[in-house]
C-alpha positions as CSV (number, residue, x, y, z in Angstrom):
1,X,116.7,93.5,154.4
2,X,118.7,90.8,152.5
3,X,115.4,88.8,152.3
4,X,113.6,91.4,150.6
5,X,116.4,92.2,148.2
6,X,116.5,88.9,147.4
7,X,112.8,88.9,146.6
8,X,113.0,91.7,144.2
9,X,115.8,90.0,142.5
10,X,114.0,87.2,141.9
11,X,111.0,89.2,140.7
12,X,112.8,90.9,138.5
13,X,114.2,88.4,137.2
14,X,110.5,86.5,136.7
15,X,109.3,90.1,134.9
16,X,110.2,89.3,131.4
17,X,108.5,86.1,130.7
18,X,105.6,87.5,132.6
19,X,105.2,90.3,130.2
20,X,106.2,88.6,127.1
21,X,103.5,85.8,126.0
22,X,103.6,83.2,123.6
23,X,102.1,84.1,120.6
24,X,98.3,83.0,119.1
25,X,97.0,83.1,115.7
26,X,93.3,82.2,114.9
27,X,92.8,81.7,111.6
28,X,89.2,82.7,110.1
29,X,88.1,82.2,106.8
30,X,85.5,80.0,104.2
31,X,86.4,77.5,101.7
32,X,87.4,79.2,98.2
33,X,85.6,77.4,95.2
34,X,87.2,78.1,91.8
35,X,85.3,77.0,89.1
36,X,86.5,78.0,85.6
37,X,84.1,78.4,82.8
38,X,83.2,75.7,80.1
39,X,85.4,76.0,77.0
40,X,83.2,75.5,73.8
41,X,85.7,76.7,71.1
42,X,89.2,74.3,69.9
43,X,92.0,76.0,71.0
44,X,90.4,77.7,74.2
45,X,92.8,77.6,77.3
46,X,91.5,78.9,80.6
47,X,92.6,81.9,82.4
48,X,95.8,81.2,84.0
49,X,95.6,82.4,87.3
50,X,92.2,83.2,89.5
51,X,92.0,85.6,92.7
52,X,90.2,85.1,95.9
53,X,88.2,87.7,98.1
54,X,90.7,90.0,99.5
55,X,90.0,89.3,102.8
56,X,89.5,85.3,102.0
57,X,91.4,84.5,105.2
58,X,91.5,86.4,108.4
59,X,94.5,85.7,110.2
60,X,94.3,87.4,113.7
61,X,97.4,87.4,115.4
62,X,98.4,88.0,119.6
63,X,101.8,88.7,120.5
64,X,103.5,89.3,124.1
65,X,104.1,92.1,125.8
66,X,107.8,93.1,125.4
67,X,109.7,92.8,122.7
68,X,106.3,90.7,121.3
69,X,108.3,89.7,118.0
70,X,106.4,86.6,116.1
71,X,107.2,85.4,112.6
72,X,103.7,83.9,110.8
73,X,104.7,80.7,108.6
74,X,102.4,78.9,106.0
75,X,102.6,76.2,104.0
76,X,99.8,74.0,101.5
77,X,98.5,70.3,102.4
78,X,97.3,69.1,99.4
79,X,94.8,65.7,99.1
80,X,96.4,62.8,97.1
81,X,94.9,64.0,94.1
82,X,96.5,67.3,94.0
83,X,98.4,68.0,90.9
84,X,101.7,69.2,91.5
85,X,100.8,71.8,88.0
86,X,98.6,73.4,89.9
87,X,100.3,76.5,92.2
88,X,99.1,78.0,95.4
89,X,100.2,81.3,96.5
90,X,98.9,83.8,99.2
91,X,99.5,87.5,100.4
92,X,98.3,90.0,103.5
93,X,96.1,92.6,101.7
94,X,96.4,94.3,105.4
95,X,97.6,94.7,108.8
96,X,98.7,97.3,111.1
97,X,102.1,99.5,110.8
98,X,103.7,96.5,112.7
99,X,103.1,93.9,110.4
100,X,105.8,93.7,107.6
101,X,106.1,91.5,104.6
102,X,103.8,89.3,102.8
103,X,102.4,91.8,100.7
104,X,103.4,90.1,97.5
105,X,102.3,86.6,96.2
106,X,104.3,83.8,98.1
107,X,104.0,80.3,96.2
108,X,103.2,78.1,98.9
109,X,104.9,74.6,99.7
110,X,104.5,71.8,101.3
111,X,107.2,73.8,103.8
112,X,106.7,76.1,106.3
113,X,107.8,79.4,104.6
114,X,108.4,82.6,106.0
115,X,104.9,84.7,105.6
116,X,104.8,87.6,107.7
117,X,106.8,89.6,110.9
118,X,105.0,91.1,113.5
119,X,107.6,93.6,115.7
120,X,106.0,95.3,118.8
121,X,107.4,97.1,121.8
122,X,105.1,97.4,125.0
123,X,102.3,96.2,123.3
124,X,99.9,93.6,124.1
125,X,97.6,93.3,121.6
126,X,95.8,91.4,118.1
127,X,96.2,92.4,115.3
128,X,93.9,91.8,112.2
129,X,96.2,90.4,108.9
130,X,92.9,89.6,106.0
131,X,94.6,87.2,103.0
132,X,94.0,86.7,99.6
133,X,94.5,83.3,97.6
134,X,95.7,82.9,94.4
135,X,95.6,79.8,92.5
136,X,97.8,79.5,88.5
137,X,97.7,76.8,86.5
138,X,94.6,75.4,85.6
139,X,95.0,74.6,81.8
140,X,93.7,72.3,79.6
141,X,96.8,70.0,80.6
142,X,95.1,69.3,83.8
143,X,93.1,66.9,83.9
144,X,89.6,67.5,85.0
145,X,88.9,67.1,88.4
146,X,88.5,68.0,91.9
147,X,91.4,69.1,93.3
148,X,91.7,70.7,97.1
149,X,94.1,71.5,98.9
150,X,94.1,73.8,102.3
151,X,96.8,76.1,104.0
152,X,98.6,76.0,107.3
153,X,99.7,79.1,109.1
154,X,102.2,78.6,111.9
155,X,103.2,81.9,114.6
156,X,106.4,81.5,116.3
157,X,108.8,83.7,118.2
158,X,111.3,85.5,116.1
């Protein structure tokens, strides 16, 4: 008798970091080319800011079990040409019930920022975020050039 109770103690004890997993993001997506027009006129500027696909990057997301609370971080690497005039700046243009924030533009940095929550309760499952890119600042200031840059998502436990 004492050996078994001791056995379910233990069991029970074991249960909550069976059920609740480390998270896992996969991060989909194709390069994003922006190429502004050709100014002809003096005094032409370009349009300040330019828009990806909606669904440019597909984040998709697995949480644990119980209490499967993940936060989604992101940040920008840029080359060593970047210019530091030119901003970077994402949102989610979708997601599940359970996925909050990061529906507005975040500028990116070369940080890890605070994208995205993802709150379950007994609910093991992925879960589809598509984001959208936005890039401001391409003037006449900057000088021509090619200029990438690419973005780093990071899932961690709340």
């Amino acid at each position: 008798m004492k050996n078994s109770l001791l056995k379910i103690i233990f069991f029970l004890l074991l249960l909550p970091s069976a059920l609740k997993s480390q998270g896992n993001l996969t991060v989909a997506g194709s390069n994003w080319l922006v190429q502004p027009p050709t100014l002809g006129d003096a005094g032409s500027n370009y349009a300040q800011v330019y828009e990806s696909a909606s669904n440019q990057i597909q984040l998709i997301a697995t949480v644990g079990f119980l209490f499967g609370s993940a936060r989604i971080s992101a940040r920008y690497e840029g080359n060593p040409t970047w210019n530091p005039a030119l901003g970077l700046g994402i949102r989610r243009t979708g997601g599940s019930s359970t996925v909050q924030g990061g529906t507005n533009y975040m500028d990116l940095t070369l940080t890890d920022t605070s994208f995205c929550t993802i709150q379950t309760f007994l609910s093991l499952g992925s879960y589809s975020i598509p984001v959208q890119a936005r890039l401001n600042g391409i003037s006449v200031t900057v000088p021509a050039g090619n200029y990438s840059s690419r973005v780093v998502f990071t899932i961690s436990a709340l």
